[in-house]
C-alpha positions as CSV (number, residue, x, y, z in Angstrom):
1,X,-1.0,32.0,-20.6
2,X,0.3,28.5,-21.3
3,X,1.8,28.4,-17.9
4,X,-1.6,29.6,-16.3
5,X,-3.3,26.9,-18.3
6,X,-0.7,24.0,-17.1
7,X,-1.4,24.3,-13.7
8,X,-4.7,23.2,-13.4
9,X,-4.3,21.0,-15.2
10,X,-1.4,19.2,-13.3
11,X,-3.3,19.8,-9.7
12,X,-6.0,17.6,-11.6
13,X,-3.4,15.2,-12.5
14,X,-2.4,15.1,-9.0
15,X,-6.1,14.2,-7.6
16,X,-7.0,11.8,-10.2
17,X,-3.1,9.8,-9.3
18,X,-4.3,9.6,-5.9
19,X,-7.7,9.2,-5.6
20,X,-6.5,6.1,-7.9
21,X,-3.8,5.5,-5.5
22,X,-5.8,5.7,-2.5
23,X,-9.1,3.4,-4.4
24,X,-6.2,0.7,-4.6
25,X,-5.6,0.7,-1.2
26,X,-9.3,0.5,0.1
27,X,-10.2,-2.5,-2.6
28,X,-7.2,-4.2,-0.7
29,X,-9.0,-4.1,2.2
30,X,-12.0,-5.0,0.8
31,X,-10.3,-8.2,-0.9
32,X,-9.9,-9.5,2.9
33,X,-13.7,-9.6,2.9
34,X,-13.8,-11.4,-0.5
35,X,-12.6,-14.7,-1.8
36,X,-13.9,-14.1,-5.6
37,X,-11.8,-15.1,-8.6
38,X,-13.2,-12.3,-10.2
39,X,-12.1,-9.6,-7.9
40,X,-8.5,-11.0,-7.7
41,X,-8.7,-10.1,-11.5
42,X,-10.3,-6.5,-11.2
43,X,-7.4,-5.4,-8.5
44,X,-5.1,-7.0,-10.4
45,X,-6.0,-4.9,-13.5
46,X,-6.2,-1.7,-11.2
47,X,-3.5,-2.3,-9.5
48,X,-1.7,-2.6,-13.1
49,X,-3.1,0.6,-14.0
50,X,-1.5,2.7,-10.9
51,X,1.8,1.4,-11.7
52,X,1.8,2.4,-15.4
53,X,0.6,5.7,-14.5
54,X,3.4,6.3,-11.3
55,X,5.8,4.4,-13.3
56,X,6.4,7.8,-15.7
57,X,7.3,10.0,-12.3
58,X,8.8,7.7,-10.6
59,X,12.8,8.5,-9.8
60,X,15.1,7.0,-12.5
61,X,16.7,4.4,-10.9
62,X,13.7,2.7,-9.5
63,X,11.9,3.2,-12.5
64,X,15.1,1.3,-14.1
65,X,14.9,-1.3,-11.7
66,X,10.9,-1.5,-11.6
67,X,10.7,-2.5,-15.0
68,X,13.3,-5.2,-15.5
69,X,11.6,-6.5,-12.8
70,X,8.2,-6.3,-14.0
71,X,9.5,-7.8,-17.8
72,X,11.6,-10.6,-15.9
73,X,8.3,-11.5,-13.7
74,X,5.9,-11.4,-16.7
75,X,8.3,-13.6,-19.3
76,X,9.2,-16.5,-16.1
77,X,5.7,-16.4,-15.6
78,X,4.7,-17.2,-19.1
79,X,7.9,-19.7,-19.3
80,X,6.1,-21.6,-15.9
81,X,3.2,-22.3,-17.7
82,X,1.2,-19.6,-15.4
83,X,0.8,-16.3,-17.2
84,X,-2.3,-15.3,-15.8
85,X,-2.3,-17.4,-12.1
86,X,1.5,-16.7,-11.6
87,X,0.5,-12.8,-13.0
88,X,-2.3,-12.0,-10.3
89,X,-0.6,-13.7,-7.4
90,X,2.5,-11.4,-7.9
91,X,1.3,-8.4,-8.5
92,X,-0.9,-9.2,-5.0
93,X,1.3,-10.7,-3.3
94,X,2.9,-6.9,-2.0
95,X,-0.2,-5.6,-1.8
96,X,-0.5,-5.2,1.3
97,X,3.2,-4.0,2.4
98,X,2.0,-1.0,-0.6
99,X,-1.4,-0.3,1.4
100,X,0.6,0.2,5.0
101,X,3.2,2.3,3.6
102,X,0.5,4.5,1.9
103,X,-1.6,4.8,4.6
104,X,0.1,4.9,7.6
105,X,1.2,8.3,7.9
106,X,-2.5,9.1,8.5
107,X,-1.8,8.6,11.8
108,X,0.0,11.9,12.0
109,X,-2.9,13.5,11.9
110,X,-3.8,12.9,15.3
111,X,-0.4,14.0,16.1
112,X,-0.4,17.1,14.3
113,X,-4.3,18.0,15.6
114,X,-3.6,17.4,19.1
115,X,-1.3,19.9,19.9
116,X,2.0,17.0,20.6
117,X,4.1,19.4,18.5
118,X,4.8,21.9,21.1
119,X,5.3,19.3,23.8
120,X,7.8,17.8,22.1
121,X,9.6,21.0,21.1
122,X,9.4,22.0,25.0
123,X,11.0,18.8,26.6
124,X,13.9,18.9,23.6
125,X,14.7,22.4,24.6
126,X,14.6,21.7,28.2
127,X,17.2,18.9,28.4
128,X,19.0,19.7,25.2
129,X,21.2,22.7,26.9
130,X,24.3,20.0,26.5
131,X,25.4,18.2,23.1
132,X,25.1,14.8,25.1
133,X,21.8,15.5,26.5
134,X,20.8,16.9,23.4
135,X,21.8,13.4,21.6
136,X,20.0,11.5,24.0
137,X,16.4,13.3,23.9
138,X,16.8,13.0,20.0
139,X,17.3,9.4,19.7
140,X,14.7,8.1,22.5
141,X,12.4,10.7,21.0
142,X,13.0,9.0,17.6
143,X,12.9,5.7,18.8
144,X,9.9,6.0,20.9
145,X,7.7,8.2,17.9
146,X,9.2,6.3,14.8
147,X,7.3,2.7,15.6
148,X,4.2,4.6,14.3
149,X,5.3,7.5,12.2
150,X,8.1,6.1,10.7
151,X,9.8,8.4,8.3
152,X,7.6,11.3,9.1
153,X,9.5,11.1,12.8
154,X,12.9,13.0,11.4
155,X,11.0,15.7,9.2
156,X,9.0,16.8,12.5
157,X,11.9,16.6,14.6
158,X,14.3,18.8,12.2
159,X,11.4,21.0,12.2
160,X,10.9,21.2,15.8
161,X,14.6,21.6,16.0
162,X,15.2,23.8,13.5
163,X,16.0,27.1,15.6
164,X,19.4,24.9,17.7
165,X,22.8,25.6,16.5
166,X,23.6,22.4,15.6
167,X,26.2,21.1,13.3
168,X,25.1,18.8,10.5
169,X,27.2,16.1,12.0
170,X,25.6,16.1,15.4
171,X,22.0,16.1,13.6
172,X,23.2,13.2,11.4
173,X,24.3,10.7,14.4
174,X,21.5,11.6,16.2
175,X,19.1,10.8,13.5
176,X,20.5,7.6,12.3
177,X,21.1,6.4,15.7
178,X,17.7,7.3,16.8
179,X,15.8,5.8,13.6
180,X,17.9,3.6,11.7
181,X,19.8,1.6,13.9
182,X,17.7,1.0,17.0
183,X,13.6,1.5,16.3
184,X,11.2,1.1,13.4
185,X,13.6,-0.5,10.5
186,X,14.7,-3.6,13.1
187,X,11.1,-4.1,15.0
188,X,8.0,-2.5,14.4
189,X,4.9,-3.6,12.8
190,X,4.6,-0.7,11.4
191,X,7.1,-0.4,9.0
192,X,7.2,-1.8,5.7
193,X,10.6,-3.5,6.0
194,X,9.6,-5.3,9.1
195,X,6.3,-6.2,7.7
196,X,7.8,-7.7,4.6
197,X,10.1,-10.3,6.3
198,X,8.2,-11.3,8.7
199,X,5.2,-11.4,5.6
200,X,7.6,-13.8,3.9
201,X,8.7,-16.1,6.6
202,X,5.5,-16.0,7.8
203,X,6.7,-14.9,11.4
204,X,3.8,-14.0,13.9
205,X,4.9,-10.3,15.1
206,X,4.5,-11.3,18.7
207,X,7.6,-14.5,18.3
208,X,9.4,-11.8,16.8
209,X,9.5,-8.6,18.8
210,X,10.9,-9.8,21.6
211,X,14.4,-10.6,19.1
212,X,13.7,-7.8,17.3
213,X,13.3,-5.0,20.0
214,X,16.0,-6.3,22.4
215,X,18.7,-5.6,19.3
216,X,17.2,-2.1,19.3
217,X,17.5,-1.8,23.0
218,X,21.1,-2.5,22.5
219,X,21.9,-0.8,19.0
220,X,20.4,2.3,20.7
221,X,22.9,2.4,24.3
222,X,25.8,1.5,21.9
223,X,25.0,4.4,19.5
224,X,24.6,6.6,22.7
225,X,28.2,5.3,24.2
226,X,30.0,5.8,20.9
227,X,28.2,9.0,20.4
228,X,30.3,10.3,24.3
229,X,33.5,8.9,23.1
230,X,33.4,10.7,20.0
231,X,31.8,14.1,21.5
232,X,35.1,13.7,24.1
233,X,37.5,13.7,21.3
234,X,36.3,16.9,20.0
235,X,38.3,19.9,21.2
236,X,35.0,21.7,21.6
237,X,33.3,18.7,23.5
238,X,32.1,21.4,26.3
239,X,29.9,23.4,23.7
240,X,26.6,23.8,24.8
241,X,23.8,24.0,22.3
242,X,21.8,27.7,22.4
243,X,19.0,28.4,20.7
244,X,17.9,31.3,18.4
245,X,14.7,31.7,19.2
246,X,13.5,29.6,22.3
247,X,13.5,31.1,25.7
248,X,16.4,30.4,28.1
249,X,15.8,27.7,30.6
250,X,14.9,30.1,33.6
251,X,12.1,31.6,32.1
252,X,10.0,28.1,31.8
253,X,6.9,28.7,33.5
254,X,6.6,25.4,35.7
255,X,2.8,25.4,34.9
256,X,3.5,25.2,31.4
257,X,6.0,22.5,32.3
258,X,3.0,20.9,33.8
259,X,0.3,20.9,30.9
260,X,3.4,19.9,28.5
261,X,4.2,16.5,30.6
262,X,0.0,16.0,30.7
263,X,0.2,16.6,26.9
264,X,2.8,14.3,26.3
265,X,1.4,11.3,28.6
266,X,-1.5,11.5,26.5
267,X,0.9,11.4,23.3
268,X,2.4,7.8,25.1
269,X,-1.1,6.8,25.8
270,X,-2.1,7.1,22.0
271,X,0.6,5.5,20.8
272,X,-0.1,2.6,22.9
273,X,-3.4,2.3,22.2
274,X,-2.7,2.4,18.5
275,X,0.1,-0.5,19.0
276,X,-2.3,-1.9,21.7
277,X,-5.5,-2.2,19.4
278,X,-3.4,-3.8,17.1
279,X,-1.9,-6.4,18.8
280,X,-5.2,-7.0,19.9
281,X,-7.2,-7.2,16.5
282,X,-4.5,-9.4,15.9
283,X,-5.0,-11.8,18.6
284,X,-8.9,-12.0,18.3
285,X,-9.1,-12.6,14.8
286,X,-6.4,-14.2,13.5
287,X,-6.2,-11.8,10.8
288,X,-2.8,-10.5,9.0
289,X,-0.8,-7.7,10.7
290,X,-0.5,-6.2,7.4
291,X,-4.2,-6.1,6.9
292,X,-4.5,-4.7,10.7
293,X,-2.2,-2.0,10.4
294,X,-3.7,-0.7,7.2
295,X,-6.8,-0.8,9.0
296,X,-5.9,0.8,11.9
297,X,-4.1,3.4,10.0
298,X,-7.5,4.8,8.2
299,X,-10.4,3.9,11.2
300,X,-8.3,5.6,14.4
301,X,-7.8,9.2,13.0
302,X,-11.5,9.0,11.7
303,X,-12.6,7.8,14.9
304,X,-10.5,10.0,16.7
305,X,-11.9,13.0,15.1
306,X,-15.2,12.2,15.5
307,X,-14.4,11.6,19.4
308,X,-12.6,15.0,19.5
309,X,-14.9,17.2,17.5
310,X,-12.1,17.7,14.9
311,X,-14.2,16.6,11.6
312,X,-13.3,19.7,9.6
313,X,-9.5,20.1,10.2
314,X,-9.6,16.4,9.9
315,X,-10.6,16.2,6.4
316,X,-8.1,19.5,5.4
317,X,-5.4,17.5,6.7
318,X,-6.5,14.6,4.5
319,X,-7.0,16.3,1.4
320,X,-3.1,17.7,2.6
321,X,-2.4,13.8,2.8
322,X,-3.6,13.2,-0.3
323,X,-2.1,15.6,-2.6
324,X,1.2,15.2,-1.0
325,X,2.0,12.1,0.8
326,X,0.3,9.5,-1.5
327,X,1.3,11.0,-4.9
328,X,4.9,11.1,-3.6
329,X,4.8,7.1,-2.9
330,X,5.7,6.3,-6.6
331,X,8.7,5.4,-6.4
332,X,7.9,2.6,-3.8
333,X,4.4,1.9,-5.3
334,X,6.7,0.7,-9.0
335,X,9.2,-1.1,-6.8
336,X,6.5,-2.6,-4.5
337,X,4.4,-4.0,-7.2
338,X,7.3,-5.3,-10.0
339,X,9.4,-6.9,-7.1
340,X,6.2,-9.0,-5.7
341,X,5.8,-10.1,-9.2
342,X,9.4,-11.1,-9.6
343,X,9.9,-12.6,-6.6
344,X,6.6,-14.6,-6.9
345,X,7.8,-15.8,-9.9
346,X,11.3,-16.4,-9.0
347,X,9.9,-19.1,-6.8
348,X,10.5,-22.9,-8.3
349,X,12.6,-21.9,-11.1
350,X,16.4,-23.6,-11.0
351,X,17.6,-20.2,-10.3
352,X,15.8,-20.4,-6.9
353,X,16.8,-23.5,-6.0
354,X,20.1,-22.8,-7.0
355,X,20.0,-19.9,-4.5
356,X,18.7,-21.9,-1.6
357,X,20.9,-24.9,-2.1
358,X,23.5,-22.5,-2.0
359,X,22.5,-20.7,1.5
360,X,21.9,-24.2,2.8
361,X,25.6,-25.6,1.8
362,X,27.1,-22.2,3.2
363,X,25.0,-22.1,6.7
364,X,26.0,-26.1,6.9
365,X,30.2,-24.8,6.6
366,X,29.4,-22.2,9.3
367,X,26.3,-20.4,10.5
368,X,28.9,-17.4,11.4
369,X,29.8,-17.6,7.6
370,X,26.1,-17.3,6.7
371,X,25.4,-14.5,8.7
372,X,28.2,-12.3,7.2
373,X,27.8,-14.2,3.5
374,X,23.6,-12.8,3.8
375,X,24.4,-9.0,5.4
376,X,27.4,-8.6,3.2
377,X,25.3,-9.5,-0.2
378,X,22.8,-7.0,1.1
379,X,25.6,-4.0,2.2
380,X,27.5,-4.3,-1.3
381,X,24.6,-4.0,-3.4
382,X,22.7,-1.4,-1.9
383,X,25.4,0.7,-1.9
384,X,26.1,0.2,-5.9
385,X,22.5,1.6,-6.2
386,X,20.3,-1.8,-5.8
387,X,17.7,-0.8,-4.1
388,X,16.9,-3.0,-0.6
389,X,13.4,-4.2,-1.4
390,X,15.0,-5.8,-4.7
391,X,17.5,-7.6,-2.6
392,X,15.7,-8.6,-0.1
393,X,12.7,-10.3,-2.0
394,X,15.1,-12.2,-4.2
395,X,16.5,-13.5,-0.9
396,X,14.0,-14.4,1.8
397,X,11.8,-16.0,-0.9
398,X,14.7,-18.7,-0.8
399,X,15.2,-18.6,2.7
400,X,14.1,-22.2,4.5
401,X,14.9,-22.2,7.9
402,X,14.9,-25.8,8.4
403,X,17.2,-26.7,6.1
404,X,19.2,-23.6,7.0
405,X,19.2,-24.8,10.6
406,X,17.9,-22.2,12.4
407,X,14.6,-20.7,13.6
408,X,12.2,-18.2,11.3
409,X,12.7,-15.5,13.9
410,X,16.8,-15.4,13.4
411,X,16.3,-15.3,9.8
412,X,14.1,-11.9,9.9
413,X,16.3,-10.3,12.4
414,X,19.6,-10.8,10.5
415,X,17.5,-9.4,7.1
416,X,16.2,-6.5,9.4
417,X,19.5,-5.8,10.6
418,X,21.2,-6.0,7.3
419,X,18.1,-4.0,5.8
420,X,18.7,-1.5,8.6
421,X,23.1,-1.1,7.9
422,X,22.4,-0.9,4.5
423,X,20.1,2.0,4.6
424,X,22.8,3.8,6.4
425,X,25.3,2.8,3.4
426,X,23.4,3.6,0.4
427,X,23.9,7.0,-0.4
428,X,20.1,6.5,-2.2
429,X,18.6,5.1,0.4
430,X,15.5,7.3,1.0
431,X,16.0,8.2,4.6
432,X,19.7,8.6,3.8
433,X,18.6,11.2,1.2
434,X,16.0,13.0,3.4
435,X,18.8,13.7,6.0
436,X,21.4,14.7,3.9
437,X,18.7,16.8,2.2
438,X,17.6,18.7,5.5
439,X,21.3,19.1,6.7
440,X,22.5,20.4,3.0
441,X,25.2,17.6,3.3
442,X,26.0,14.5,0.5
443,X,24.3,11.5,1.4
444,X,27.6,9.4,1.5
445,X,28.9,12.3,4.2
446,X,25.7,11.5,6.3
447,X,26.1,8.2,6.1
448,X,29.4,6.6,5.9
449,X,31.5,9.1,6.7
450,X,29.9,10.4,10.1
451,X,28.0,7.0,10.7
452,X,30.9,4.8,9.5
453,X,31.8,3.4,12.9
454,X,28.6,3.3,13.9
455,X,28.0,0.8,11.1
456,X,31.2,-1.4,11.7
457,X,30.2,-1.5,15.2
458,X,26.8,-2.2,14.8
459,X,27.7,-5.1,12.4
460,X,29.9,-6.9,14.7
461,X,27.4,-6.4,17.4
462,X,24.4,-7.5,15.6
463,X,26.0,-10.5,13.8
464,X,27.4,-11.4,17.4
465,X,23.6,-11.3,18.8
466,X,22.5,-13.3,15.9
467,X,24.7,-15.9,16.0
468,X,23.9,-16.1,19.6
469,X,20.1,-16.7,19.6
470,X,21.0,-18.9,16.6
């Protein structure tokens, strides 16, 4: 009986946390519109109010880390001389990267509505009879489909997947090498890691692609190359993958061939209309890419159901959204709002200029010795448990790339691609623990045991290209 009473009342509990989750996020876009005093107050105060009421649920490390933060922010704040100004500019000032992550993975919708799943599943299983083709169709797929669905990319692939006899270890490479090292973490807009640097630096997204996605270019042939020397190793290097349930190659009806390649030009074409119209928006108004790609992220699958005639199982996959995807953003919705009040606050203390003076004296010795001094900090921490964001923010906020020597640009692609080899350290990282978690493996096994000399590599390669366009 008391069970039976419980549950509705936790499913109630889940639709009031997001409905107030998701009534955060659509203020934020309606501050854009505003330039009130008052209303920097009254989503202040909300935005207060959904992190005291995630902060309970959230994981315990980042709840940890969340409030030492927020304390630390608060008390410098009120040392400064700016409770309430220094108070309402932090807790804002991450505003925005917490509206894009919570709202971009309405954009699966589309994906999931349109019928892309089976398109995708066919092509894998047609060139995926070898491990090397196999490896290959699962990192370009990653790379090309994580720019927009970020995370979301490895859950529908494993699911897609899911009837291969792989080993773990072939799934792991492939999704690290795919995601992590070579598409959304180092370039696109759409990602919150990207979107924070370049938010900090103040680095227009069309000066820094060109950097950003040229490292992926290269990050992804490497991981491809050292995938082939490792595969030859192996004693059983001429294994080709079978499936369980999927029909053998011969049996592909070539007009089903046909409508899947129509199905999955459309699937390019929406994908660059999304990071088309963006651009775009950008370019035309001026306004901030954060601001664009939240959005983006709620008008296209509206508009794209009303277009379609999909209205209904637009608004069940919503309400699916909603009771799943948002309420499980607490941990980064305690991290993202305590580290933009920290870091806010950080700024001007001695502390912070201690910092920059010393990045400055270091890049002065060697800009080499800067590079590895920055993505060392970031590897060694991350992998004691501090999480990325936290490091990070305490970092770029200090970053001056005049008296550092260098360009803006440089600086946000040696963060993203320390941000990108730390992910693949941390054994809590949360794509880290997604992967181990679909492949039944520890996170360090997924990470630094199978992906270790993809990391080392990666490193030398990535400092190398830094220091170059340096």
């Amino acid at each position: 009986m008391l069970e039976t009473r419980l549950m509705p009342r936790a499913k109630e509990n889940i639709h009031v946390k997001s409905l107030l989750i998701l009534a955060m996020c659509l203020l934020y876009i309606l501050h854009n519109f505003t330039h009130s005093n008052i209303f920097d107050y009254f989503l202040t105060a909300f935005t207060i109010v959904v992190f005291l009421s995630n902060l309970k649920q959230a994981e315990p490390l980042p709840r940890y880390f969340s409030i030492c933060m927020f304390m630390l922010g608060f008390f410098i704040n009120i040392y400064k001389g700016a409770v309430i100004e220094g108070t309402v500019k932090g807790i804002l000032s991450y505003l925005p990267l917490l509206s894009l992550i919570i709202l971009v993975p309405l954009l699966t919708i589309p994906i999931k509505l349109g019928g892309y799943y089976h398109s995708i599943q066919f092509f894998v299983e047609k060139l995926a009879h070898q491990l090397r083709k196999l490896f290959v169709s699962i990192s370009i797929l990653l790379f090309c489909l994580g720019p927009v669905l970020n995370i979301g990319t490895i859950r529908i692939l494993h699911e897609l997947i899911g009837s291969f006899k792989l080993a773990p270890e072939i799934l792991a490479k492939s999704y690290l090498v795919g995601f992590w090292f070579s598409s959304v973490i180092l370039w696109s807009p759409y990602y919150a890691s990207v979107a924070l640097v370049l938010y900090q630096l103040k680095v227009p997204i069309l000066h820094y692609i060109p950097l950003g996605f040229t490292l992926a270019i290269i990050q992804l042939v490497t991981g491809n190359l050292l995938f082939w020397i490792w595969l030859k190793r192996r004693k059983d290097s001429d294994v080709i993958a079978r499936f369980v349930t999927s029909s053998d190659e011969q049996n592909i009806n070539v007009q089903q061939g046909k409508k899947h390649q129509k199905n999955m030009l459309n699937l390019a074409g929406l994908f660059s209309l999304i990071i088309g119209m963006t651009f775009l928006l950008e370019f035309l108004t001026k306004w901030s890419m954060l601001f664009l790609v939240s959005l983006v992220s709620i008008t296209f699958p509206v508009l794209w159901a009303v277009t379609k005639g999909k209205w209904s199982d637009f608004t069940g996959q919503f309400i699916i959204f909603k009771n799943t995807s948002v309420v499980n953003m607490k941990n980064e919705i305690v991290l993202f709002i305590s580290a933009g009040l920290f870091s806010k606050a950080l700024t001007g203390t001695a502390a912070a200029d201690s910092i920059k003076l010393f990045l400055a004296h270091t890049a002065s010795i060697s800009f080499l010795l800067f590079i590895l001094f920055v993505a060392g900090t970031i590897l060694v921490l991350t992998f004691i448990g501090v999480h990325q964001l936290v490091v990070v923010s305490a970092l770029v906020t200090q970053m001056d790339a005049n008296m550092l020597g260098t360009r803006p640009e440089v600086l946000a692609l040696l963060l993203m691609l320390s941000w990108s080899l730390s992910s693949v350290l941390s054994p809590i990282n949360p794509i880290n623990l997604l992967v181990s978690r679909l492949l039944g493996k520890s996170s360090l096994s997924v990470g630094l045991r199978w992906n270790g000399v993809f990391l080392l590599t990666m490193l030398i390669i990535g400092s190398t290209f830094v220091y170059l366009i340096h």
